[in-house]
C-alpha positions in Angstrom: 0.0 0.0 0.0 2.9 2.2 0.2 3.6 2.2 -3.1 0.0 3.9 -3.9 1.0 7.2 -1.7 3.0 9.2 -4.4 0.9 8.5 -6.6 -2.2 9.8 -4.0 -0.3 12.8 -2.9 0.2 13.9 -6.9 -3.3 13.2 -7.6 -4.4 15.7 -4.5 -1.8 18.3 -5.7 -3.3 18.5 -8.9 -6.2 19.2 -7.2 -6.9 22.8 -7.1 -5.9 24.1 -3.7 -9.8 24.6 -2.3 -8.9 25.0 0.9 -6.6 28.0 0.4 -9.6 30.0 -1.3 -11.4 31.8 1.4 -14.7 30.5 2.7 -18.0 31.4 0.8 -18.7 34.7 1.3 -21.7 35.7 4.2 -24.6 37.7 2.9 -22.9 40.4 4.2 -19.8 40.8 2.5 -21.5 39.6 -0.8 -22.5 43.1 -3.0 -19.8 43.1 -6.5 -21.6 46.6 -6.6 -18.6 48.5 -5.0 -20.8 52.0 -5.6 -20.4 54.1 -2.1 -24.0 54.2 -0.4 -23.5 57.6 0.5 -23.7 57.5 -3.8 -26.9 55.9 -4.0 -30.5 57.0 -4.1 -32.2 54.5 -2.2 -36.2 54.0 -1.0 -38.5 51.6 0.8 -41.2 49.5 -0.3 -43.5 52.9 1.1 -41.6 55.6 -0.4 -39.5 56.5 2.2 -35.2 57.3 1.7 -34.4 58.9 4.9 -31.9 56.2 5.5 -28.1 55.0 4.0 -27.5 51.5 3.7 -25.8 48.5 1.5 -28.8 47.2 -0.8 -32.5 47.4 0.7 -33.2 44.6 -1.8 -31.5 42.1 1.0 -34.2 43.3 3.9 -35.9 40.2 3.1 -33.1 38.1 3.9 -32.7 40.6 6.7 -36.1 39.9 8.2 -35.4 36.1 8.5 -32.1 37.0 10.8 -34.3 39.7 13.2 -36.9 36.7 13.5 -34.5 34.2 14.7 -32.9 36.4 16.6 -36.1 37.1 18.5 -36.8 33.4 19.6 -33.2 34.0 21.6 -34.1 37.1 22.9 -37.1 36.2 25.5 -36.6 38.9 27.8 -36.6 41.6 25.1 -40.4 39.8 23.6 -41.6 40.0 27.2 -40.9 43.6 27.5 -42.9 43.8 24.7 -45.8 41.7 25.9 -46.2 44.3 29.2 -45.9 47.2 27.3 -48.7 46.4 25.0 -51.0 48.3 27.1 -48.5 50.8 28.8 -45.5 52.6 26.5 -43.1 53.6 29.2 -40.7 55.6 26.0 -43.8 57.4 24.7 -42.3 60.7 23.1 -39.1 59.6 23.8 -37.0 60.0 20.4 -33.8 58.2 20.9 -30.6 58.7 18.7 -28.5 55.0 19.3 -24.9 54.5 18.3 -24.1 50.5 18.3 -23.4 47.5 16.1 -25.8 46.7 14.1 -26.8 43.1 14.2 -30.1 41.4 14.4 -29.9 41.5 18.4 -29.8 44.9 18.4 -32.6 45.6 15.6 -34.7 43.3 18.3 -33.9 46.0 20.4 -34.3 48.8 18.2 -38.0 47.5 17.7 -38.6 46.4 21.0 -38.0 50.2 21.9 -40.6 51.4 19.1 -43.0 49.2 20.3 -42.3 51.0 24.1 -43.4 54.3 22.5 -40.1 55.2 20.9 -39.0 56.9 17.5 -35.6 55.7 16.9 -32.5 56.8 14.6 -29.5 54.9 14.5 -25.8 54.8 13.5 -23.0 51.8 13.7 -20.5 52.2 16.4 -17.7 49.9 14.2 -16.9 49.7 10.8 -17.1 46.0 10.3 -19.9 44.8 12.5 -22.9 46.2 10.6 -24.9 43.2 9.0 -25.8 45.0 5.6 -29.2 42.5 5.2 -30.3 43.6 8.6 -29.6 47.0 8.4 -31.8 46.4 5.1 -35.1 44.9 7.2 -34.9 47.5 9.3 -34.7 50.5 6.4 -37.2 48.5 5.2 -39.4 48.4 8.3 -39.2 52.6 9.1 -36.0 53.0 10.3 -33.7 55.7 9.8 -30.4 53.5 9.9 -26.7 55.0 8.4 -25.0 52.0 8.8 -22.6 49.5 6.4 -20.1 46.9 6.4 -16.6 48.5 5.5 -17.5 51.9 6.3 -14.2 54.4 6.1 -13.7 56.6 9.0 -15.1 59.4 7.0 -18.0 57.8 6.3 -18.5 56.5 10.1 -18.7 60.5 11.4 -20.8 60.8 8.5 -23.3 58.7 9.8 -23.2 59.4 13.0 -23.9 63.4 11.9 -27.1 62.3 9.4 -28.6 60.5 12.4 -28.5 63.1 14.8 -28.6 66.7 12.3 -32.0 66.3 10.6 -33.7 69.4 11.0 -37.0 69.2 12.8 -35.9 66.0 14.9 -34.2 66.8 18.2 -33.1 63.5 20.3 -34.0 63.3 24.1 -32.5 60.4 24.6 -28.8 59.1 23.7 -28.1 54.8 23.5 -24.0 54.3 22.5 -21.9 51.8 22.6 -17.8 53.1 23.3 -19.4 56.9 23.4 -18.5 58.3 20.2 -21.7 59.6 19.6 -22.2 61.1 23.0 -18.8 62.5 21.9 -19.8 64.2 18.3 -23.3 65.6 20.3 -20.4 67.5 22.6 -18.3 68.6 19.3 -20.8 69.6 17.2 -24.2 70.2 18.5 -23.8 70.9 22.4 -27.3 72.6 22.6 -29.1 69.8 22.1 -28.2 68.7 25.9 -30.3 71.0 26.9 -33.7 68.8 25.8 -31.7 65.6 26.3 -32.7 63.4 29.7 -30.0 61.1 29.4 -27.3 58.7 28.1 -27.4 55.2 28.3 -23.7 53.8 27.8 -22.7 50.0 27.6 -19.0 50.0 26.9 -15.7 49.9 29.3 -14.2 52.5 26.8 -17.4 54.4 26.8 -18.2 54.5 30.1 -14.3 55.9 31.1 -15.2 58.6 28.8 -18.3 59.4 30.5 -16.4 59.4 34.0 -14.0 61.5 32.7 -16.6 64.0 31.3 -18.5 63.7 35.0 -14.8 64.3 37.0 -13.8 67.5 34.7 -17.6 68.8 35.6 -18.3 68.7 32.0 -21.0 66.4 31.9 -24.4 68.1 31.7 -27.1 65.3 31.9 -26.8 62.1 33.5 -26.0 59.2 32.2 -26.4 55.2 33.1 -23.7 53.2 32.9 -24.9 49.9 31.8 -21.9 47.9 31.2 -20.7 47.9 34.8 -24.5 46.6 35.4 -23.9 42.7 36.9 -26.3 41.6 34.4 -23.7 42.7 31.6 -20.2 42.2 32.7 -20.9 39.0 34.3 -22.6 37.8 31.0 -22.2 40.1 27.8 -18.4 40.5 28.6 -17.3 37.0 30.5 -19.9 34.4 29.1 -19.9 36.1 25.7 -16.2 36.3 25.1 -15.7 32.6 26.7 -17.8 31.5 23.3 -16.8 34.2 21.1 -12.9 34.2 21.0 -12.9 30.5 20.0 -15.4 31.1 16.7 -13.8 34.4 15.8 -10.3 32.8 15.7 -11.4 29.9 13.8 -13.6 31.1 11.6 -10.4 33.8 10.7 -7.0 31.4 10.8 -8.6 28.0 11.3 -5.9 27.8 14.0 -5.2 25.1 16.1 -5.7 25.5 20.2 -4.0 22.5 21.7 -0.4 23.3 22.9 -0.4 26.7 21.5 1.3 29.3 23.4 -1.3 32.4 24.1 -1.1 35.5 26.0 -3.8 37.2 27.0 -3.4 40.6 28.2 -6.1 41.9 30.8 -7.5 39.7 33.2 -11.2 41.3 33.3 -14.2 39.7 33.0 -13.9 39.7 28.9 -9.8 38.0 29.4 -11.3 35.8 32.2 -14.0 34.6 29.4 -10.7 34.2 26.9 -8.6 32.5 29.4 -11.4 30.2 30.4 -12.0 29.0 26.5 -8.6 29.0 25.7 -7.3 26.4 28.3 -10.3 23.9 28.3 -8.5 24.0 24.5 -5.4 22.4 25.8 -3.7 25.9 25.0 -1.1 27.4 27.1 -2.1 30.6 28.7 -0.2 33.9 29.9 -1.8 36.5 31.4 -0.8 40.2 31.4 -2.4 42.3 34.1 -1.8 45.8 35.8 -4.3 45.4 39.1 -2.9 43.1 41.8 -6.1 41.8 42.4 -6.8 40.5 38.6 -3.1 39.3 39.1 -4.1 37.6 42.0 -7.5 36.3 40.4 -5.6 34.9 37.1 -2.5 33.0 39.2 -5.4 31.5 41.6 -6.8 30.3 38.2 -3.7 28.8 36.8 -2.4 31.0 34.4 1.2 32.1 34.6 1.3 36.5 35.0 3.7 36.9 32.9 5.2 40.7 31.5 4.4 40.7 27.6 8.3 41.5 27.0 9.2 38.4 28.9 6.7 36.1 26.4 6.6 37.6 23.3 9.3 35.9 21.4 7.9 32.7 21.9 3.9 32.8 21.8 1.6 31.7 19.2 -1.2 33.9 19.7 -1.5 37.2 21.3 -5.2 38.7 22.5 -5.9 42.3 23.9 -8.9 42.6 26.6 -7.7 45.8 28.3 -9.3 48.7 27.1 -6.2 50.9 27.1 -3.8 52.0 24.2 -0.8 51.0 23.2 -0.6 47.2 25.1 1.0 46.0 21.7 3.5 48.5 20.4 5.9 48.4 17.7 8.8 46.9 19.4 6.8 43.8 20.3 5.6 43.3 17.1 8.9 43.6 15.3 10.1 40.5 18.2 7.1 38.0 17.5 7.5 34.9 16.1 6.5 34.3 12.3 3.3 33.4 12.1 2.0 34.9 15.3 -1.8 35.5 15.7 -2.4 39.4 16.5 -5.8 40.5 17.6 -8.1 42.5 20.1 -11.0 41.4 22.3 -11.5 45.1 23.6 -13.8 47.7 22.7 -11.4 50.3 20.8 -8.9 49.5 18.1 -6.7 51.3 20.0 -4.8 48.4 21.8 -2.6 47.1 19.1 -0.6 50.0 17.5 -1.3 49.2 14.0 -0.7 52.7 12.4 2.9 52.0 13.3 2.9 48.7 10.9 1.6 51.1 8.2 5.6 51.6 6.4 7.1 51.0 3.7 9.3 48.5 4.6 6.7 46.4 5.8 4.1 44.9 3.4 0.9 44.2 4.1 -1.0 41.1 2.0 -4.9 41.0 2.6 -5.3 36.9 2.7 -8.7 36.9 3.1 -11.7 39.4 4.6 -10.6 40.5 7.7 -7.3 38.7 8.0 -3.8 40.3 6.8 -0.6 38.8 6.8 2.2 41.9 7.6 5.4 41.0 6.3 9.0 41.9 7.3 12.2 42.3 5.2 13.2 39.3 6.5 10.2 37.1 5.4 8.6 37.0 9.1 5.1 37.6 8.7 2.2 38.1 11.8 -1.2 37.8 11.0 -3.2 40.4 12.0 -7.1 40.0 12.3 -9.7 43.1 11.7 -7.3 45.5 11.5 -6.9 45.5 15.3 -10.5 46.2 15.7 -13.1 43.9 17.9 -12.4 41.0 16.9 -15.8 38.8 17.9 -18.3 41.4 16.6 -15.9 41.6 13.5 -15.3 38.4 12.4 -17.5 36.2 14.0 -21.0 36.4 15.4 -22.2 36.8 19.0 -24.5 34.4 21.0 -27.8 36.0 20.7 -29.0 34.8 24.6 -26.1 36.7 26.1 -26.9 39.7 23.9 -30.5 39.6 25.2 -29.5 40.4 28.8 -27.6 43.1 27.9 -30.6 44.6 25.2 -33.1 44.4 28.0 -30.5 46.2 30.3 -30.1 48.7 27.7 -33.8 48.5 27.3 -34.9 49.0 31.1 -32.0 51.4 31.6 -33.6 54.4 28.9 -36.9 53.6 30.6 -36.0 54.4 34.0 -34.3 57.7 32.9 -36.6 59.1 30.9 -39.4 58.2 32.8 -37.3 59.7 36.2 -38.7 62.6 38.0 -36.9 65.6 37.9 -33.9 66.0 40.2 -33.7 62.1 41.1 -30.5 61.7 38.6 -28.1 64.6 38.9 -26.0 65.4 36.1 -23.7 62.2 37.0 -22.8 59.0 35.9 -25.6 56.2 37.7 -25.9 52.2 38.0 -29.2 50.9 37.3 -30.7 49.8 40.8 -30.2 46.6 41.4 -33.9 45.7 41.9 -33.7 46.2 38.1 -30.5 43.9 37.6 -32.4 41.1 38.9 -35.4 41.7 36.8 -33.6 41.2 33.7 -32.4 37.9 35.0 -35.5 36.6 36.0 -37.2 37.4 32.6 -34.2 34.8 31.1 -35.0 32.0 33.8 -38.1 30.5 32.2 -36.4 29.7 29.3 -33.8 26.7 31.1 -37.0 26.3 32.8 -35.6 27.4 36.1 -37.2 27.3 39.1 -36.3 30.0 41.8 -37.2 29.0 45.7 -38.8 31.9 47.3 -38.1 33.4 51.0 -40.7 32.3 53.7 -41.7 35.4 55.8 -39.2 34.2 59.1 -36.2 33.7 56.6 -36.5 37.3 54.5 -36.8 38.6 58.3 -33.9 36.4 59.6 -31.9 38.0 56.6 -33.0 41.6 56.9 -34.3 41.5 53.0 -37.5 42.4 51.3 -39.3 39.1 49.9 -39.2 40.2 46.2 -35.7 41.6 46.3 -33.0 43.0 46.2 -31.2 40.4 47.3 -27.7 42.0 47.7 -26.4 45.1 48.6 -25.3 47.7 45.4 -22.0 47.4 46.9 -22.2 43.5 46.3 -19.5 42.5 43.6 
């Protein structure tokens, strides 16, 4: 028999080589039309153009993806189940900044069918899922949005959904706060009708603090992403699925026995770490706060400085939400072949303007994946451009995106339904009565039972039968 193998191997070289051609393309990337929308003259089945997307011929398509989304969003459907008779966001016009996905068009609708009137922009160049953006153009929406925006066209977006005369936003929903951040730039008056900013990012949220500690801030503002209901999920659950599927789906890499360091031990690199090693991989961690240090030894991970590894890993992930974690000098020492990308927010992480030089050249392998080549012949592979790399090159797990939604969701309601003088202008948790609302809504659907207090034990504990159940210190 082993006479037959050259004459096996020859017949599979001759082969074409199928499985260096990329992988089918998704409905999203597929459009040969390479016309700018911002070029195009597009209108709804009724008429109506007062949006900028891909192709509205895909809404259909689009509709399907919002539809199965929905059967994985319960909490969101029961929201709109109770406000059938109530709308808690009547007269509430809400300008939102985020990716724009099918979970987040169940949102956008779920907030219409509160009372809301909605206009919306994407809050990263590669996460907008052109058929959905479609449905929803389709549907009413005023949506700016495409895959493979430029960073021209991003502020342009962002500007048609907030400047249309006529329409003045009360209510701000972003995601990493650039929007909050153009309103400040370019139209500061309108603060003074709007009742408050919802905010679900790390990076956004730090920008809100920072606006709130220079006394800048003038309305207040909810920080959803330090809600329990989203870091413990959205960022730890989320990423312990994600990283795995956006690496695969990217560099069809191998885990077992790869060398990987991760560099932030938050809840998103705890959710990293977590997938990484039940991979067989072998796992650094990076880490600035003794107390993550402290977490991610107690784990198992070796804390490591990324100078001391970085000659000899495989793959290295960002999760920190700070600048300049992978600089130059480290990437001119990696290994060829390393795996360069970032789990955090911004694409401020890994410094890829300083790969951007002529004697380095840059080979685009497949969508969303570049090889960056040295004189030498060493290349790293670099995915999305250093962006987010779940959101860009991979999907999301709808369930997980439902708690945060209905955070976002129960967060708008509670300030723009908020007497006057209960927020200050401040940056605000949601109560954590309302943290344990959203998780309830999600229990019926592992049909989970929860065992209620008798009358002697809530009094034995000091609590209130219904909740809360911990203090808003409680961490």
């Amino acid at each position: 028999p082993f006479s037959l193998i050259p004459l096996f191997l020859s017949h599979v070289l001759s082969v074409p080589a199928l499985l260096s051609q990329p992988g089918a393309a998704s409905y999203t990337d597929s459009s040969d039309d390479e016309t700018s929308p911002r070029d195009k003259q597009q209108k709804n089945s009724k008429g109506n153009g007062d949006f900028c997307i891909k192709n509205i011929k895909q809404a259909d398509f689009g509709r399907r993806e919002i539809e199965i989304a929905e059967q994985e969003m319960p909490a969101l459907m029961a929201l709109r189940k109770r406000a059938q008779g109530e709308k808690p966001l009547a007269g509430a016009k809400v300008v939102g900044c985020t990716h724009i996905t099918a979970q987040t068009a169940v949102l956008m609708e779920t907030l219409t069918a509160l009372g809301a009137q909605c206009r919306w922009a994407a809050c990263n160049i590669y996460s907008t899922q052109n058929e959905v953006a479609a449905a929803l153009a389709e549907g009413g929406f005023s949506v700016f949005a495409w895959k493979g925006e430029s960073e021209d066209d991003f502020w342009w977006c962002i500007d048609r959904c907030v400047n249309l005369e006529g329409w003045q936003p009360n209510m701000i929903l972003d995601d990493g706060g650039d929007l909050t951040h153009w309103i400040y730039k370019k139209y500061p008056n309108m603060f003074k009708k709007i009742k408050g900013i919802v905010e679900e990012s790390v990076t956004g949220v730090h920008r809100l603090y920072q606006l709130s500690k220079a006394g800048k801030l003038c309305v207040p503002a909810m920080n959803v992403n330090d809600s329990v209901t989203k870091q413990k999920f959205d960022n730890l659950y989320c990423c312990r699925e994600s990283i795995l599927d956006g690496l695969k789906r990217t560099t069809d890499v191998m885990f077992g026995g790869k060398q990987v360091v991760v560099c932030g031990y938050g809840e998103v690199g705890k959710g990293c770490c977590a997938a990484l090693k039940a991979m067989g991989s072998i796992v650094y961690v990076t880490e600035i706060d003794p107390i993550c240090a402290l977490q991610a030894c107690m784990d198992g991970f070796r804390l490591v400085k990324l100078n001391e590894v970085i000659r000899q890993v495989d793959i290295v992930i960002t999760c920190t939400g700070n600048k300049n974690v992978v600089v130059r000098e480290y990437l001119d020492r990696m290994k060829n072949g390393c795996i360069v990308c970032n789990m955090g927010h911004s694409n401020t992480e890994i410094d890829v303007a300083s790969l951007r030089t002529p004697e380095l050249t840059w080979e685009r392998v497949r969508s969303q994946v570049d090889h960056v080549i040295w004189p030498d012949g060493k290349r790293i592979v670099l995915l999305a451009e250093g962006r987010l790399l779940n959101l860009s090159c991979s999907t999301v797990p709808t369930f997980v995106l439902s708690i945060t939604a209905t955070t976002q969701a129960l967060a708008l309601i509670e300030l723009y339904n908020a007497p006057e003088g209960r927020y200050k202008q401040d940056v605000y948790l949601l109560p954590k009565k309302m943290d344990e609302y959203v998780a309830s809504l999600h229990l019926p659907t592992f049909d989970a039972h929860l065992t209620e207090l008798s009358d002697e034990q809530a009094k034995y504990l000091g609590l209130n039968k219904n909740g809360p159940f911990k203090p808003n210190y409680y961490r």
